[in-house]
C-alpha positions in Angstrom: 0.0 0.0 0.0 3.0 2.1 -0.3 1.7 3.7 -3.6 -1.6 4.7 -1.7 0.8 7.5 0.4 2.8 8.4 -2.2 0.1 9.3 -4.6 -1.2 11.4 -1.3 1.6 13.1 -1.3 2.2 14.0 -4.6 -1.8 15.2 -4.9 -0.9 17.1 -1.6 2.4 19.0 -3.2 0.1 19.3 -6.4 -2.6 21.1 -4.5 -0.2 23.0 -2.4 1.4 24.2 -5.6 -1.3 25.6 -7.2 -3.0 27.3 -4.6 0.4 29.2 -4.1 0.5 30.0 -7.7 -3.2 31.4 -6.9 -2.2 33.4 -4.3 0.9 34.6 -5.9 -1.3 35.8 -8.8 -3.7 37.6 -6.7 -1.0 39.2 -4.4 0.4 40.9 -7.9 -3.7 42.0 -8.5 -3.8 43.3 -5.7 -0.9 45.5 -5.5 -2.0 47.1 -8.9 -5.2 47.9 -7.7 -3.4 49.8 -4.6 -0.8 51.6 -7.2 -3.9 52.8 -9.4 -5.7 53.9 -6.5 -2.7 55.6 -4.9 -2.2 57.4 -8.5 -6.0 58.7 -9.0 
């Protein structure tokens, strides 16, 4: 059953992945909708 945790793992580093690429993504949004404010 060894492939039952490694397939958990790799789904877990998969998911962890993504949602920092998410969050990354929306960090650099956000920041441009402080700048534009800031500007006008």
């Amino acid at each position: 059953m060894w492939y039952f945790s490694w397939i958990l793992g790799v789904g877990l580093a998969c998911t962890f992945a993504i949602l920092n690429a998410m969050w990354f993504e929306l960090s650099e949004v956000d920041e441009q909708i402080r700048e534009a404010e800031d500007e006008g």
